[in-house]
N, CA, C and O atoms as a Tripos MOL2 file, in Angstrom:
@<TRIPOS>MOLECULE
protein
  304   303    76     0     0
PROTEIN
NO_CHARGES

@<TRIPOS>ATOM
      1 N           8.5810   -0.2870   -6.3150 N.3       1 UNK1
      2 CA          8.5820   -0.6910   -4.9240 C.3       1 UNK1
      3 C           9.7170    0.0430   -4.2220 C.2       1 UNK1
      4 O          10.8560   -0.2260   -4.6030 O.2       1 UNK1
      5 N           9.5630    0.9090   -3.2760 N.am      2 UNK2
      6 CA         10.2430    1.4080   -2.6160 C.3       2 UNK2
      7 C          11.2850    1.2820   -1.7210 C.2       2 UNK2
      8 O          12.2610    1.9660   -1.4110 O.2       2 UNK2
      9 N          10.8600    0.3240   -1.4210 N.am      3 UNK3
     10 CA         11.4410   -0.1940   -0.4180 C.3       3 UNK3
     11 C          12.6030   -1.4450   -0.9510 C.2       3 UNK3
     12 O          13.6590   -1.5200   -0.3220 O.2       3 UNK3
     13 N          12.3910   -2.2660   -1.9520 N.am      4 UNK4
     14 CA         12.6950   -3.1300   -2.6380 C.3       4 UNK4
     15 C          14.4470   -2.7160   -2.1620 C.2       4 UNK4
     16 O          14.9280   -1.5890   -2.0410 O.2       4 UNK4
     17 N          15.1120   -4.0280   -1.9690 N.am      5 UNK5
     18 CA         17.0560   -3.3320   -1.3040 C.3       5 UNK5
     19 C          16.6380   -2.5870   -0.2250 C.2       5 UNK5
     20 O          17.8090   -2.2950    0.0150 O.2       5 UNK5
     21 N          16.2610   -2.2290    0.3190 N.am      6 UNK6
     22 CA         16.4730   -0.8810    0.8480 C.3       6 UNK6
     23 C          16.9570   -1.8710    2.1700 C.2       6 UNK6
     24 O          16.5730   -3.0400    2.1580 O.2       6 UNK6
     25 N          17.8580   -1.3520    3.3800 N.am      7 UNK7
     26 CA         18.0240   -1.5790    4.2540 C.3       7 UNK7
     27 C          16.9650   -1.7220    5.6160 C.2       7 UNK7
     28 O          16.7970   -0.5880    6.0650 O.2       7 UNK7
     29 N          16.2820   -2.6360    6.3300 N.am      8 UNK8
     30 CA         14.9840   -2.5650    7.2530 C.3       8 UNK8
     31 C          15.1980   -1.6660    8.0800 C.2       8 UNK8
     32 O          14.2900   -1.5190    8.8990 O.2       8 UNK8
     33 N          16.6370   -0.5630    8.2430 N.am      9 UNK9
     34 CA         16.3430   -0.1010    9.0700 C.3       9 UNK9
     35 C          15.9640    1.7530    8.7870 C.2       9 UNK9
     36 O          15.7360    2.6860    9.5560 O.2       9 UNK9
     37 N          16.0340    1.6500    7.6100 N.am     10 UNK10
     38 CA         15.6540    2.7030    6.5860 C.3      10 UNK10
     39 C          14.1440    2.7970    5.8470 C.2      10 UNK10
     40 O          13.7840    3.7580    5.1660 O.2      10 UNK10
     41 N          13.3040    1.5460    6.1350 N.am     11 UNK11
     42 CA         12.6500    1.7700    5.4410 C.3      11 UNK11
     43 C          11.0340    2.7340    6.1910 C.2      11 UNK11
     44 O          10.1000    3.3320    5.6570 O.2      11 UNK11
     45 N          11.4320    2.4260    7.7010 N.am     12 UNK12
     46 CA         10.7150    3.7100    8.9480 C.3      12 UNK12
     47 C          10.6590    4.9530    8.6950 C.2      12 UNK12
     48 O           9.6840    5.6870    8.8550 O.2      12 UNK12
     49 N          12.0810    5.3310    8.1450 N.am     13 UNK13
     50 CA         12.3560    6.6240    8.0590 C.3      13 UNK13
     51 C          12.0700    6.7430    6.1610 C.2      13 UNK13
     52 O          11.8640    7.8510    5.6650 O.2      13 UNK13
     53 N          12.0910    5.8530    5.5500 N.am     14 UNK14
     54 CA         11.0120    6.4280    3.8830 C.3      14 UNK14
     55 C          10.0690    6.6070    4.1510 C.2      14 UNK14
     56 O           9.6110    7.6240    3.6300 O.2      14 UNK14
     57 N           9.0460    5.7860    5.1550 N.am     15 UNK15
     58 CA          7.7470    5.8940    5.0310 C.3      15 UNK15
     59 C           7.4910    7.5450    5.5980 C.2      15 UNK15
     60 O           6.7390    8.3540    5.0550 O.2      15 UNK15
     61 N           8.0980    7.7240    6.4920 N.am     16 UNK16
     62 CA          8.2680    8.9760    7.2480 C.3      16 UNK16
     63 C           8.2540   10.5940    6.4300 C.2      16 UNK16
     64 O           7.6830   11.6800    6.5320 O.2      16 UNK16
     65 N           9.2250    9.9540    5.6360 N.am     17 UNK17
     66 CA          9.6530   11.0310    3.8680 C.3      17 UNK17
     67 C           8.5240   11.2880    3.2560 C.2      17 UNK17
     68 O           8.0640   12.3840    2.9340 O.2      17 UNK17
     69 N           7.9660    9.9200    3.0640 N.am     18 UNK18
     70 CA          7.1820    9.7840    2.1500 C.3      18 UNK18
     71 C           5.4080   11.3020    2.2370 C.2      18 UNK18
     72 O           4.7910   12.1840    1.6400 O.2      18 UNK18
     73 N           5.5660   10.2570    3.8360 N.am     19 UNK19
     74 CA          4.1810   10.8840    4.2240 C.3      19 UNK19
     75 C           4.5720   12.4970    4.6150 C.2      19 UNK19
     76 O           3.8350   13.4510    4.3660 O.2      19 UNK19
     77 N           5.6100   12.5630    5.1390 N.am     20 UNK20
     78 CA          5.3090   14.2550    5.1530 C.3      20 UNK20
     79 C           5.4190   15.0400    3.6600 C.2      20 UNK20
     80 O           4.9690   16.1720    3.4790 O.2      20 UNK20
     81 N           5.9830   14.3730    2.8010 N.am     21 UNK21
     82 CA          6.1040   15.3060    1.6690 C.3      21 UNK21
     83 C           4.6740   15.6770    0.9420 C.2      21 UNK21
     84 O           4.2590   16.6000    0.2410 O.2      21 UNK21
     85 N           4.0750   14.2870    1.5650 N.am     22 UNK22
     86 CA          2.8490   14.1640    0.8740 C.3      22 UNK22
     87 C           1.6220   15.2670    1.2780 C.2      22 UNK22
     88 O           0.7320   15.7360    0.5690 O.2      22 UNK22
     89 N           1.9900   15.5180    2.9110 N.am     23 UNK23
     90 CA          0.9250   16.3100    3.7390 C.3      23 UNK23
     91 C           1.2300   17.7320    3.4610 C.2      23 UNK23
     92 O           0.3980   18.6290    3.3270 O.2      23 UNK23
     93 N           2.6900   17.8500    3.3790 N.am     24 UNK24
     94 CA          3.5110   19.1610    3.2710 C.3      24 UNK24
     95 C           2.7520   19.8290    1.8600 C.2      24 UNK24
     96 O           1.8000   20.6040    1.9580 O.2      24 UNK24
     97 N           3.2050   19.4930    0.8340 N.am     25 UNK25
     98 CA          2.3910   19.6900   -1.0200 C.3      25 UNK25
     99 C           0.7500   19.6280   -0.9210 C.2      25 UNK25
    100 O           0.0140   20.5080   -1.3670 O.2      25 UNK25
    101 N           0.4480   18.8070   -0.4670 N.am     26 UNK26
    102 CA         -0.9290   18.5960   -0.4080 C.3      26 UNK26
    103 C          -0.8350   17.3210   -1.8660 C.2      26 UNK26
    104 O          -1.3580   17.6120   -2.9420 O.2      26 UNK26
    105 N          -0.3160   16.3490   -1.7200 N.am     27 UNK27
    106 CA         -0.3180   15.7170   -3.0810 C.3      27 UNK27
    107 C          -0.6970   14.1410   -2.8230 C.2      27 UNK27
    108 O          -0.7170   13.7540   -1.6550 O.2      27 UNK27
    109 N          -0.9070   13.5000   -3.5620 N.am     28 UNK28
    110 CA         -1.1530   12.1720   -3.4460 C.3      28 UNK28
    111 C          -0.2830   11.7020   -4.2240 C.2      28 UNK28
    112 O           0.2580   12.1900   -5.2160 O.2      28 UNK28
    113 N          -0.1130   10.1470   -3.4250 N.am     29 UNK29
    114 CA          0.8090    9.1460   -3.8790 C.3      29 UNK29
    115 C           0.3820    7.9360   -4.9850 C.2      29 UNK29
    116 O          -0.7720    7.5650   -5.1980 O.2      29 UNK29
    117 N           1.1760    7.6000   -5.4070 N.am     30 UNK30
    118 CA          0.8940    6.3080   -5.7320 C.3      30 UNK30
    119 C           2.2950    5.3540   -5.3850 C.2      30 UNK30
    120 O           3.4550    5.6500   -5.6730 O.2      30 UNK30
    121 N           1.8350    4.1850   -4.7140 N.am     31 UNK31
    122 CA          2.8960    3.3110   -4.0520 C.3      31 UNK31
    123 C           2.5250    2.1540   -4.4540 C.2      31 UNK31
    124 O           1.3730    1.7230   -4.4020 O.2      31 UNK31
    125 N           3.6440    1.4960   -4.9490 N.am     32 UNK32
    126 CA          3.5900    0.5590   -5.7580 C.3      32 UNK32
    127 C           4.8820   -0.8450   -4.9310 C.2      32 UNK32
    128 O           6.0630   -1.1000   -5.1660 O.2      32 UNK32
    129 N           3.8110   -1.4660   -3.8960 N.am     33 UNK33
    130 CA          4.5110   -1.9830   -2.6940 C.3      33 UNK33
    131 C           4.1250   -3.2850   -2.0610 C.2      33 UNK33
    132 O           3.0010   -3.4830   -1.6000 O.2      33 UNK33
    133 N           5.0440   -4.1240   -2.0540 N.am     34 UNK34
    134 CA          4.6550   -5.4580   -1.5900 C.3      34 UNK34
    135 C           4.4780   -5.9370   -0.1530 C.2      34 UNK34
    136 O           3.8670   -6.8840    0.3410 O.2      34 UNK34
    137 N           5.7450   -4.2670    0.6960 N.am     35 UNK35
    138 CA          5.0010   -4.7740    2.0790 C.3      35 UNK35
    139 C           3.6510   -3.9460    2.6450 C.2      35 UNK35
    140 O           3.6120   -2.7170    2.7070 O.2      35 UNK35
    141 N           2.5640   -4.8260    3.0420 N.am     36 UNK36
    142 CA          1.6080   -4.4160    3.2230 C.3      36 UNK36
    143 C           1.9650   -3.5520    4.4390 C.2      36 UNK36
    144 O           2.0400   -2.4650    3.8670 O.2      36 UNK36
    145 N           2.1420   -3.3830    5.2770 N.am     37 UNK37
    146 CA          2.4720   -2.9160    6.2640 C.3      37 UNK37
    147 C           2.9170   -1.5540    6.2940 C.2      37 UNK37
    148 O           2.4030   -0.9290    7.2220 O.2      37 UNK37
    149 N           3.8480   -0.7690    5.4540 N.am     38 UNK38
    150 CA          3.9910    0.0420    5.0420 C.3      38 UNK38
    151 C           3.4700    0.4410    4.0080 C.2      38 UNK38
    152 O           3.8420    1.5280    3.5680 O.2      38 UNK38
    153 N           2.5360   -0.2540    3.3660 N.am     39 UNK39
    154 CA          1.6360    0.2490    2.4510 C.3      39 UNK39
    155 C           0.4860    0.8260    3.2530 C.2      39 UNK39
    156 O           0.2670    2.0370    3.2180 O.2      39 UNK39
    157 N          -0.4670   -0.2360    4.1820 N.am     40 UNK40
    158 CA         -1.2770    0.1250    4.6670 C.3      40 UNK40
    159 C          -1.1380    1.5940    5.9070 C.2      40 UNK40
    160 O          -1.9800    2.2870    6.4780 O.2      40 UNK40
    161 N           0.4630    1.5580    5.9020 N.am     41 UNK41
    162 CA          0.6140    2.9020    6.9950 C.3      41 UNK41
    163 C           0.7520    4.0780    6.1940 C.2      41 UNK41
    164 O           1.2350    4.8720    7.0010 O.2      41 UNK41
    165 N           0.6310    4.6640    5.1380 N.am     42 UNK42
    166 CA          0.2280    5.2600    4.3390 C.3      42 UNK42
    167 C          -0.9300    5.7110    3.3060 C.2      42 UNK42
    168 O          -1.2250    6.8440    2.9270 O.2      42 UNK42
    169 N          -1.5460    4.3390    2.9410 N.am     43 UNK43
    170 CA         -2.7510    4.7980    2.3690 C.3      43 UNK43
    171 C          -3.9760    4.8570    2.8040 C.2      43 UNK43
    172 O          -4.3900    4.3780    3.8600 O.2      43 UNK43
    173 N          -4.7220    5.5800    1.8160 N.am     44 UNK44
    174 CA         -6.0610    6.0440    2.5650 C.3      44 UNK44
    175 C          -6.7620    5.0170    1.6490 C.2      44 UNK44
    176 O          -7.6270    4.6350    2.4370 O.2      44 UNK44
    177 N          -6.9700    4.3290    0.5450 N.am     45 UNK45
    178 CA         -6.9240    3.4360   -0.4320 C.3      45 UNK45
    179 C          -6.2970    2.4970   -1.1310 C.2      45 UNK45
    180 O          -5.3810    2.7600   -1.9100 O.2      45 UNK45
    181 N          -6.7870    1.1930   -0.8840 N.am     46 UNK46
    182 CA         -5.2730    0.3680   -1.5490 C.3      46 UNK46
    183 C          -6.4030   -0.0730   -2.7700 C.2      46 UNK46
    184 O          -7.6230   -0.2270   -2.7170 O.2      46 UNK46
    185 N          -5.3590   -0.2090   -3.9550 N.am     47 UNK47
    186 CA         -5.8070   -0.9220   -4.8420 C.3      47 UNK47
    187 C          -5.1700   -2.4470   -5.5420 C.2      47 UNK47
    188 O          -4.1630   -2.5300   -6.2450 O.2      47 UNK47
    189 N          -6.0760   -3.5810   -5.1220 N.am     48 UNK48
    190 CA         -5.1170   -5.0190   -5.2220 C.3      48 UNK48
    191 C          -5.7470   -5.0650   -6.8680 C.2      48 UNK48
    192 O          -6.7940   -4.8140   -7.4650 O.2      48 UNK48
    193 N          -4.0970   -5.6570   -7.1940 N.am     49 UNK49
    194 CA         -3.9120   -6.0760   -9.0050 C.3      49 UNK49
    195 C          -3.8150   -7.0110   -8.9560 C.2      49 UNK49
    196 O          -3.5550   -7.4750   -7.8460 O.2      49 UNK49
    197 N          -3.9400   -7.8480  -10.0010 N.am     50 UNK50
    198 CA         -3.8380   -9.2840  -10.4300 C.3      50 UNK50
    199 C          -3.7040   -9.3370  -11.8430 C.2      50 UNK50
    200 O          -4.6620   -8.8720  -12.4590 O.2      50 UNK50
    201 N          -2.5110   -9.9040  -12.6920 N.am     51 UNK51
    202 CA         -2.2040   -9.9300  -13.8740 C.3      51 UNK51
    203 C          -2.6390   -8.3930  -14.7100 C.2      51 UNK51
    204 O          -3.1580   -8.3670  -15.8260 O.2      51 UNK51
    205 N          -2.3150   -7.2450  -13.9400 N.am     52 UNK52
    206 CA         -2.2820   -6.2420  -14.6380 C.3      52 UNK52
    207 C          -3.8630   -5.8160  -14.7770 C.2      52 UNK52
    208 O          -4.0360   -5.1690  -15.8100 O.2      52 UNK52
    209 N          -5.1440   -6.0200  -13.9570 N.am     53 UNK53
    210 CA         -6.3530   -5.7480  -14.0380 C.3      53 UNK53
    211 C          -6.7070   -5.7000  -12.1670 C.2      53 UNK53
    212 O          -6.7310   -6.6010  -11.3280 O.2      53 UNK53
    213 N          -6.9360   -4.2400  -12.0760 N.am     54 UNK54
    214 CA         -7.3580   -4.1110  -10.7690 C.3      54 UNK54
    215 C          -8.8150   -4.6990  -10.6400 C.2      54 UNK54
    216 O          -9.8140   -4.7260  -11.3590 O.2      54 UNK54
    217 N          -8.4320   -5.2050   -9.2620 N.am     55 UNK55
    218 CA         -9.6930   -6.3310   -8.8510 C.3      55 UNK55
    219 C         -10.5380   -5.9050   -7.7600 C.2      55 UNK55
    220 O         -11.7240   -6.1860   -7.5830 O.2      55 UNK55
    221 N          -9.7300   -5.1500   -7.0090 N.am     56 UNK56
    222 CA        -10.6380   -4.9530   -5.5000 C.3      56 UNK56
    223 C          -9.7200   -3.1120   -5.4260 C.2      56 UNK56
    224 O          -8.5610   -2.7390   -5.6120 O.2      56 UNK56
    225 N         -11.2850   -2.2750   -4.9850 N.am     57 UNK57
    226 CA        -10.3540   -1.0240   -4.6320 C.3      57 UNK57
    227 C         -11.2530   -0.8350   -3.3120 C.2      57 UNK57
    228 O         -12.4840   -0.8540   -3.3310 O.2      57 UNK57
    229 N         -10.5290   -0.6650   -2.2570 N.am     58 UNK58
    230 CA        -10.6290   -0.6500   -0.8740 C.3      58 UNK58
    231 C         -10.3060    0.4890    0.4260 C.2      58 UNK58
    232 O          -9.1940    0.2810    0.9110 O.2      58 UNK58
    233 N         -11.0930    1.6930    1.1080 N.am     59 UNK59
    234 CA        -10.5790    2.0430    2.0530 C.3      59 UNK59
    235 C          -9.6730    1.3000    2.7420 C.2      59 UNK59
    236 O          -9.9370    0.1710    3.1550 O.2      59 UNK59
    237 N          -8.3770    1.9700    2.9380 N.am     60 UNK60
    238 CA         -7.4580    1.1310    3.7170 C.3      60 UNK60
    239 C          -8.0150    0.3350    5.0460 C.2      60 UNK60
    240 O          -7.7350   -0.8040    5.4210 O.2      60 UNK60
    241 N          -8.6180    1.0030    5.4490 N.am     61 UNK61
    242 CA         -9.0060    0.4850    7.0490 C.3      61 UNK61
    243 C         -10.3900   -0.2810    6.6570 C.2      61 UNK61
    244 O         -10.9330   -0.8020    7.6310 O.2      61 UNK61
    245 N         -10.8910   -0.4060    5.7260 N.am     62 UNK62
    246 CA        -11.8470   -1.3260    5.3430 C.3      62 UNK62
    247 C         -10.8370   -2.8190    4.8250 C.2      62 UNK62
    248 O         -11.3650   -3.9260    4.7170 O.2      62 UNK62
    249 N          -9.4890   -2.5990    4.5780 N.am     63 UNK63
    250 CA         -9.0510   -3.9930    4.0680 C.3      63 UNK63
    251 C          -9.1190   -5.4030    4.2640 C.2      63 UNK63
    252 O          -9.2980   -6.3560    3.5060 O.2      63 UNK63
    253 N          -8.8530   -5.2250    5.9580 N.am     64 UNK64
    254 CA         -8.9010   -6.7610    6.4630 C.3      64 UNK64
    255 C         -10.4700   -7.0840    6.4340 C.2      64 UNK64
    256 O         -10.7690   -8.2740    6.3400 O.2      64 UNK64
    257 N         -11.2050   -6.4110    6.4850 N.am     65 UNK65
    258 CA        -12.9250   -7.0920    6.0540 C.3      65 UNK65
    259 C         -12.7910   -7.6550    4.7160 C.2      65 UNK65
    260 O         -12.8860   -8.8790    4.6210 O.2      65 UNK65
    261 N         -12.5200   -6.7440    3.3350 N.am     66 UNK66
    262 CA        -12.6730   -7.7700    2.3800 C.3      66 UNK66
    263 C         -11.1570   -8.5390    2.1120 C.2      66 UNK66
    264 O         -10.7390   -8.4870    0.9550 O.2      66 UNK66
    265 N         -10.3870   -9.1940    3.0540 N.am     67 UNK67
    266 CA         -9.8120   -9.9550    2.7250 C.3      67 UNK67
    267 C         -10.5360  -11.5360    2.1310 C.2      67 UNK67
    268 O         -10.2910  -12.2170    1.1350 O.2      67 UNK67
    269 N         -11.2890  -11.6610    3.0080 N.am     68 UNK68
    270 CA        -11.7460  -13.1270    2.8730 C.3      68 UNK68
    271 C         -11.9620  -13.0960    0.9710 C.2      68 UNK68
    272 O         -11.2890  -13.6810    0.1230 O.2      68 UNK68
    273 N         -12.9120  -12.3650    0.8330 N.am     69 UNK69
    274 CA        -13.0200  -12.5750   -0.5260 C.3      69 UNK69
    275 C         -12.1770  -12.4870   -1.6090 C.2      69 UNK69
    276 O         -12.3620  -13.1820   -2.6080 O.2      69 UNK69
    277 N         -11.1390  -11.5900   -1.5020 N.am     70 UNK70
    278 CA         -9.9900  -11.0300   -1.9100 C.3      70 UNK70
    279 C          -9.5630  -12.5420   -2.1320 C.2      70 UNK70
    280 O          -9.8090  -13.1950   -3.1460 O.2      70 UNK70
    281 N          -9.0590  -12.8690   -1.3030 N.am     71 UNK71
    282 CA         -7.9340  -14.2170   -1.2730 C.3      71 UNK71
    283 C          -8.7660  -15.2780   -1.6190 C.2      71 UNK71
    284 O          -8.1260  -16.1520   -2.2030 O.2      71 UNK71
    285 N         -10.4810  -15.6540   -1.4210 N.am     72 UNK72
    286 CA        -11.0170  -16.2380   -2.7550 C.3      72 UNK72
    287 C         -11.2300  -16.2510   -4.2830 C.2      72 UNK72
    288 O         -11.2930  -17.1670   -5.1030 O.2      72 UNK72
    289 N         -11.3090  -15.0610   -4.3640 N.am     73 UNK73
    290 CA        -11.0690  -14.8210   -5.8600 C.3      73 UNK73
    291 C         -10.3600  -14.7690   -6.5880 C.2      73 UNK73
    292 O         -10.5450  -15.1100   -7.7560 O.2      73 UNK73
    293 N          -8.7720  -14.0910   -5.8780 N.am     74 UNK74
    294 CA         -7.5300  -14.4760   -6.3950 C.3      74 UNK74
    295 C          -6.8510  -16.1000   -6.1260 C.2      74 UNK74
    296 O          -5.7820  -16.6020   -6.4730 O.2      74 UNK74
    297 N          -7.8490  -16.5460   -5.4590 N.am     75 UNK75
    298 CA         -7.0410  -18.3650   -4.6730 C.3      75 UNK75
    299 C          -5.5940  -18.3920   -4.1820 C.2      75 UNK75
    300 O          -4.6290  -19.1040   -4.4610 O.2      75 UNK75
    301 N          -5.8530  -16.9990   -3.0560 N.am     76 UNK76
    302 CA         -4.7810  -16.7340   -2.6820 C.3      76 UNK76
    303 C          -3.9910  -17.7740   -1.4570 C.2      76 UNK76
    304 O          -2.8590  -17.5030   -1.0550 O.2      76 UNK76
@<TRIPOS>BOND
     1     1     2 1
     2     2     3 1
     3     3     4 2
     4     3     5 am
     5     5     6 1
     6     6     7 1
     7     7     8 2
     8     7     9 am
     9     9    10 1
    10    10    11 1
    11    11    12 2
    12    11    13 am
    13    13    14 1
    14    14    15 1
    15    15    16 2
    16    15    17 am
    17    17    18 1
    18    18    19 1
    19    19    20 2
    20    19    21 am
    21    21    22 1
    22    22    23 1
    23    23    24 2
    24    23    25 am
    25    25    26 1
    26    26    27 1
    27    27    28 2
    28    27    29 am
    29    29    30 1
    30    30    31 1
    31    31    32 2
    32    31    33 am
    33    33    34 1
    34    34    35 1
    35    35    36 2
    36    35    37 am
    37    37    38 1
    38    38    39 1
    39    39    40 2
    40    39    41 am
    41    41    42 1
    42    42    43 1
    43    43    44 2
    44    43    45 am
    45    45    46 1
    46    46    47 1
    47    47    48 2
    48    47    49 am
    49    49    50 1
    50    50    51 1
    51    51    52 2
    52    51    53 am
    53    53    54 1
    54    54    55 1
    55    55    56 2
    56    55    57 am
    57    57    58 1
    58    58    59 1
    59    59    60 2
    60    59    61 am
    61    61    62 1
    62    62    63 1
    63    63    64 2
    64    63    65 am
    65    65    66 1
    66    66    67 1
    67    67    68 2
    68    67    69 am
    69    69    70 1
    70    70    71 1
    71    71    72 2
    72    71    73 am
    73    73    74 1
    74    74    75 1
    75    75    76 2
    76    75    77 am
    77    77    78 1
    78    78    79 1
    79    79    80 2
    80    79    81 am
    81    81    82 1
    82    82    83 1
    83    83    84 2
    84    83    85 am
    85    85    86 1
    86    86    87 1
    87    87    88 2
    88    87    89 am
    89    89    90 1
    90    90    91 1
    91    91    92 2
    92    91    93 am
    93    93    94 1
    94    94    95 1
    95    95    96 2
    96    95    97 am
    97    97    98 1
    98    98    99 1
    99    99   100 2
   100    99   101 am
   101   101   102 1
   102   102   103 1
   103   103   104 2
   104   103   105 am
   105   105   106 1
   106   106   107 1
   107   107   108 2
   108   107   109 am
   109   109   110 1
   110   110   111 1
   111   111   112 2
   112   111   113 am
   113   113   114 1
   114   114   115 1
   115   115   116 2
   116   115   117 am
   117   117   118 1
   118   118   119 1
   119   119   120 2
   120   119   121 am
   121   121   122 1
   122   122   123 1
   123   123   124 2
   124   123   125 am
   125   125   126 1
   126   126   127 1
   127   127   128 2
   128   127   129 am
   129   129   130 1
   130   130   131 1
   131   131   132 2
   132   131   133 am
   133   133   134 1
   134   134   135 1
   135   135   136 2
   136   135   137 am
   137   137   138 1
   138   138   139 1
   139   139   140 2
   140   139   141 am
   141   141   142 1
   142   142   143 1
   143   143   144 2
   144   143   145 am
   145   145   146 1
   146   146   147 1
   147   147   148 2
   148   147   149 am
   149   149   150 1
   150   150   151 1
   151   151   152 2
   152   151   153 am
   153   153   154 1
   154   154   155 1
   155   155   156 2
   156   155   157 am
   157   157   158 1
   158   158   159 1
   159   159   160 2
   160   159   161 am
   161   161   162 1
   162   162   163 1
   163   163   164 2
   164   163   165 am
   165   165   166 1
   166   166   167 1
   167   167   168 2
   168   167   169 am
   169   169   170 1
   170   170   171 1
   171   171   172 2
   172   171   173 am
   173   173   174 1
   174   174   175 1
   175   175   176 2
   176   175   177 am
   177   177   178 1
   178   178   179 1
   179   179   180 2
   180   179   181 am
   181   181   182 1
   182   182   183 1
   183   183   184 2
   184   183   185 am
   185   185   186 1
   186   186   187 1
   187   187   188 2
   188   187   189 am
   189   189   190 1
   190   190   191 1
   191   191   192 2
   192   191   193 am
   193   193   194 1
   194   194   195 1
   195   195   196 2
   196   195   197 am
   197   197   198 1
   198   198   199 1
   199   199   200 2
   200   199   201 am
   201   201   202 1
   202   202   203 1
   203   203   204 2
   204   203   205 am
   205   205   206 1
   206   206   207 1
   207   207   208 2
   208   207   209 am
   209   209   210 1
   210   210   211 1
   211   211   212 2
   212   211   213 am
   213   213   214 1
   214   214   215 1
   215   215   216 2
   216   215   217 am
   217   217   218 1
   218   218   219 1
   219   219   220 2
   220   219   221 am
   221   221   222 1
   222   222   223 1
   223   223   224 2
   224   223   225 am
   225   225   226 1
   226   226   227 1
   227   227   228 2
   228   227   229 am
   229   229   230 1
   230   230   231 1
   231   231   232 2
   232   231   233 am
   233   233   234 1
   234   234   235 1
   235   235   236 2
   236   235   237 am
   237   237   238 1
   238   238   239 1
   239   239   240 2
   240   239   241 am
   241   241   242 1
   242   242   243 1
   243   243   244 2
   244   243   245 am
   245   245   246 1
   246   246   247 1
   247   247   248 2
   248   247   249 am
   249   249   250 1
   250   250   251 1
   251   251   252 2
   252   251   253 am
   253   253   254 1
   254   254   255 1
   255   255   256 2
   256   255   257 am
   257   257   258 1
   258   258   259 1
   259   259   260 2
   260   259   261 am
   261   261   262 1
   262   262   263 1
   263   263   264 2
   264   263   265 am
   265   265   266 1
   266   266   267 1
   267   267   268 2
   268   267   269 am
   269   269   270 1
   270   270   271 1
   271   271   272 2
   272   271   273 am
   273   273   274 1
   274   274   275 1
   275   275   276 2
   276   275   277 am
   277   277   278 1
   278   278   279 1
   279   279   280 2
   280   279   281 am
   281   281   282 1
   282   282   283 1
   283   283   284 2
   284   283   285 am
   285   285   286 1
   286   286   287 1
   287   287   288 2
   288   287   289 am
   289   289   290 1
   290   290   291 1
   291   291   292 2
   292   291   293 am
   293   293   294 1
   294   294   295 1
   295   295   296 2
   296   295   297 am
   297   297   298 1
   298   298   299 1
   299   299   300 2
   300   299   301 am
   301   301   302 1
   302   302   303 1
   303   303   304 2
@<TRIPOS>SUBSTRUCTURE
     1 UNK1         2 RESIDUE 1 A UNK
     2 UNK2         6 RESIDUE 1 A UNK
     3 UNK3        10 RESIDUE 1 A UNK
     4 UNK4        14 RESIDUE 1 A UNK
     5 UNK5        18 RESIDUE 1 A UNK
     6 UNK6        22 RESIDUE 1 A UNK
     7 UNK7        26 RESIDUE 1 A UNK
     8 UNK8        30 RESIDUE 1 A UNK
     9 UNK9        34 RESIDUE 1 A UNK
    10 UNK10       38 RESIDUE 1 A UNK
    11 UNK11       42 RESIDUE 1 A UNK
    12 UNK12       46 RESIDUE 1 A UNK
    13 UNK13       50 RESIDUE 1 A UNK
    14 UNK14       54 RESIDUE 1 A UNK
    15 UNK15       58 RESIDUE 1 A UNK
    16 UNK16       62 RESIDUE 1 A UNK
    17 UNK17       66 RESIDUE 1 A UNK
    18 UNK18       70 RESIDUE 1 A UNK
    19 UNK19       74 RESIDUE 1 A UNK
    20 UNK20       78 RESIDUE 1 A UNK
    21 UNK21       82 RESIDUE 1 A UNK
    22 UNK22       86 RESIDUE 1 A UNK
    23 UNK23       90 RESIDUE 1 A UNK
    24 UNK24       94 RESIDUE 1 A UNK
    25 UNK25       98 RESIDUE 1 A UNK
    26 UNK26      102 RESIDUE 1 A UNK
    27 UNK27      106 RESIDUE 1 A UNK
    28 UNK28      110 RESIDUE 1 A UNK
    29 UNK29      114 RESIDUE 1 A UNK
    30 UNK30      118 RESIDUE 1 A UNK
    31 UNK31      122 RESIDUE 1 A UNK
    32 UNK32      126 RESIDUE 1 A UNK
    33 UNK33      130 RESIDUE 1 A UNK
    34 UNK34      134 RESIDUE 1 A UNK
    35 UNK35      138 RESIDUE 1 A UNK
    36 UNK36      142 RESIDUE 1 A UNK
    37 UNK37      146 RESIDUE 1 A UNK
    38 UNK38      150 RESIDUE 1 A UNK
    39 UNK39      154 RESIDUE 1 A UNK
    40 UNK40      158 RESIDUE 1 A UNK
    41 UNK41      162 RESIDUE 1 A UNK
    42 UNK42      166 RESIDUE 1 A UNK
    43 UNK43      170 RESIDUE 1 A UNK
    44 UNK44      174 RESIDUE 1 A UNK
    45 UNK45      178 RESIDUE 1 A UNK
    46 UNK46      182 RESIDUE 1 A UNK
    47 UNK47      186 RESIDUE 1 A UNK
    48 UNK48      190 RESIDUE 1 A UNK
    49 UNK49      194 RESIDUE 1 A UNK
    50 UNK50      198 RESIDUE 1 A UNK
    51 UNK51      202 RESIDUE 1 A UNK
    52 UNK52      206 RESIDUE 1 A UNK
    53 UNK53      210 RESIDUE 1 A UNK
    54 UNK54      214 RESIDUE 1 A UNK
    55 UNK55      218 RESIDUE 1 A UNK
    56 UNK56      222 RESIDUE 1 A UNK
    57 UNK57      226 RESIDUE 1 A UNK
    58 UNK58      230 RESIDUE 1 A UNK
    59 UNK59      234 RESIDUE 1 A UNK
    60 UNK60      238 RESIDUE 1 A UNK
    61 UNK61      242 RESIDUE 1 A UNK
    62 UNK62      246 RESIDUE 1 A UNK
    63 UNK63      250 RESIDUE 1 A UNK
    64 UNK64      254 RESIDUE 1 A UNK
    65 UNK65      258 RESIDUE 1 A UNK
    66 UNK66      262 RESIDUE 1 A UNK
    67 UNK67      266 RESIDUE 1 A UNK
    68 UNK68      270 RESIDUE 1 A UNK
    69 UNK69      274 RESIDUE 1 A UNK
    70 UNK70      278 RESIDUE 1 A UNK
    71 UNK71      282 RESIDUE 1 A UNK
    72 UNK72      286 RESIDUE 1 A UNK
    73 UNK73      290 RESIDUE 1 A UNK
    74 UNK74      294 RESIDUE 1 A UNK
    75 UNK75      298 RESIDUE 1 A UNK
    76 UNK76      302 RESIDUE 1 A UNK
């Protein structure tokens, strides 16, 4: 988690790092991140885990549609 400590007013300018290094290389990430928010401002795919077994893999901008089920199945 990236962000994890990090100061809130630093963590604008990681995401910032993050994504140009990413566009710059041509490379993909993997982010491993609890705030959604800066998760979702980065990926093109999120993948939600639960006890170490991915459960739901999702276009980012498709997320808030399968929330409902998401948070039924996990009894979130």
């Amino acid at each position: 988690e990236p962000t994890e400590g990090i100061q809130p007013s630093l963590v604008d300018r990681l995401a910032v790092t993050l994504a140009v290094i990413a566009r710059q290389d041509g490379i993909g990430l993997l982010l491993v991140e609890q705030n959604l928010d800066l998760a979702l401002g980065l990926a093109d795919r999120v993948l939600v885990m639960e006890k170490g077994r991915i459960e739901l893999v999702v276009e980012a901008a498709g997320l808030a549609d399968a929330l409902p089920a998401l948070e039924a199945r996990l009894s979130i």
